[in-house]
RODO-2510 file (C-alpha; in nm, 4 decimals, decimal comma):
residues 81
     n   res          X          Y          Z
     1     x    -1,2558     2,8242     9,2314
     2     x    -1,5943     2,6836     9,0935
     3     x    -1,5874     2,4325     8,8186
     4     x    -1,6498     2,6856     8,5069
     5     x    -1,3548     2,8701     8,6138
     6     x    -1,1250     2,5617     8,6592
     7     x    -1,2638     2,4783     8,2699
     8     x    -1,1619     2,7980     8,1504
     9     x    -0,7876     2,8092     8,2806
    10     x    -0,7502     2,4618     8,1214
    11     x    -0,8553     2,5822     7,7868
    12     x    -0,6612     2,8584     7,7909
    13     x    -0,3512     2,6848     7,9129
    14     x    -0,4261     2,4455     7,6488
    15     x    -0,4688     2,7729     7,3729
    16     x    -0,1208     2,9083     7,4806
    17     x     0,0532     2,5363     7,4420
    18     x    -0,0946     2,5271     7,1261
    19     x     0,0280     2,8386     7,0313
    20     x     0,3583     2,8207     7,1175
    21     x     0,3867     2,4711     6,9083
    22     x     0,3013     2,7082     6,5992
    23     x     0,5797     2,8917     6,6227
    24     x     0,7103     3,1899     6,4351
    25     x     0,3690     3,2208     6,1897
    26     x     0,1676     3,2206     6,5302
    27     x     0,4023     3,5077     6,6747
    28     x     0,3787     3,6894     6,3106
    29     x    -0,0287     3,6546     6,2686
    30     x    -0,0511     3,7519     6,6380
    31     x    -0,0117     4,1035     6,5818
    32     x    -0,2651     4,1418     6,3437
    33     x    -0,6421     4,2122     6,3994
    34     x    -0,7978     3,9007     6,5162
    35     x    -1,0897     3,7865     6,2283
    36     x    -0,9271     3,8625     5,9604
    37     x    -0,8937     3,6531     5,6108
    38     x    -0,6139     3,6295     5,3833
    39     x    -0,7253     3,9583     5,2300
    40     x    -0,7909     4,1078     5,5180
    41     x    -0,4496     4,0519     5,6102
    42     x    -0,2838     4,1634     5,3362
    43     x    -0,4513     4,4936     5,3428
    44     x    -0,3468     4,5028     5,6803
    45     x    -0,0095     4,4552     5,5897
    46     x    -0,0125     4,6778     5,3019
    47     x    -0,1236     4,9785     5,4944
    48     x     0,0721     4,9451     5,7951
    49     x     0,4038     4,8946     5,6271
    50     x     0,2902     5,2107     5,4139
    51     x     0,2585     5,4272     5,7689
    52     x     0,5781     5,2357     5,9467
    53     x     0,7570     5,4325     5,6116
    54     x     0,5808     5,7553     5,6972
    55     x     0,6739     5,7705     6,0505
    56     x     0,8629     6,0689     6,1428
    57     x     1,2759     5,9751     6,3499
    58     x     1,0999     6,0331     6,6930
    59     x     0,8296     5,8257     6,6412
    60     x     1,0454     5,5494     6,5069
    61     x     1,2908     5,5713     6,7919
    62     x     0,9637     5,5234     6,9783
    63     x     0,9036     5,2170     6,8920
    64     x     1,2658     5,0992     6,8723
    65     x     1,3529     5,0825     6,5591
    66     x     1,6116     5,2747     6,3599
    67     x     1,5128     5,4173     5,9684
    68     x     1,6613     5,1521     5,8088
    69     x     1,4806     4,8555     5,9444
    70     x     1,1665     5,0807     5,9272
    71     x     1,2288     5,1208     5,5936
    72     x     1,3377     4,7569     5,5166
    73     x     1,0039     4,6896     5,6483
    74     x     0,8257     4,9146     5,4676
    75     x     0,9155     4,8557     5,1556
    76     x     0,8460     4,4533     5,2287
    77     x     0,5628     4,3175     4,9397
    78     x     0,2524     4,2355     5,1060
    79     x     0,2909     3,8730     5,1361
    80     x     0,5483     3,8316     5,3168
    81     x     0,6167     3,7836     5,6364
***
């Protein structure tokens, strides 16, 4: 490997360390768009719980989860986690 790519793996080892120490609100904000604000990600929040309530029982048991945690989800305010 040359030197810039010996620089890069470092960083990005260091990145992942770092985000592991942040825990759960690392694992939570990961899922969002990256750039976004606090109002950014509360839209983001707000609109994607609003489709995870529209979702029809095959797409839900697409993504693993059963009505009533899509709906527990769903109906989640904005702020939250």
């Amino acid at each position: 490997m040359n030197g810039l790519s010996d620089v890069r793996l470092t960083l990005h080892s260091q990145e992942l360390a770092a985000g592991q120490e942040k825990g759960l609100r690392s694992a939570t904000l990961r899922n969002a768009p990256s750039g976004l604000g606090r109002w950014g990600l509360f839209w983001h929040r707000l609109h994607t719980r609003k489709a995870l309530l529209e979702l029809t029982p095959e797409q839900l048991h697409d993504v693993g989860l059963s009505r009533e945690q899509a709906r527990e989800e769903g109906l989640k305010p904005f702020w939250r986690l």
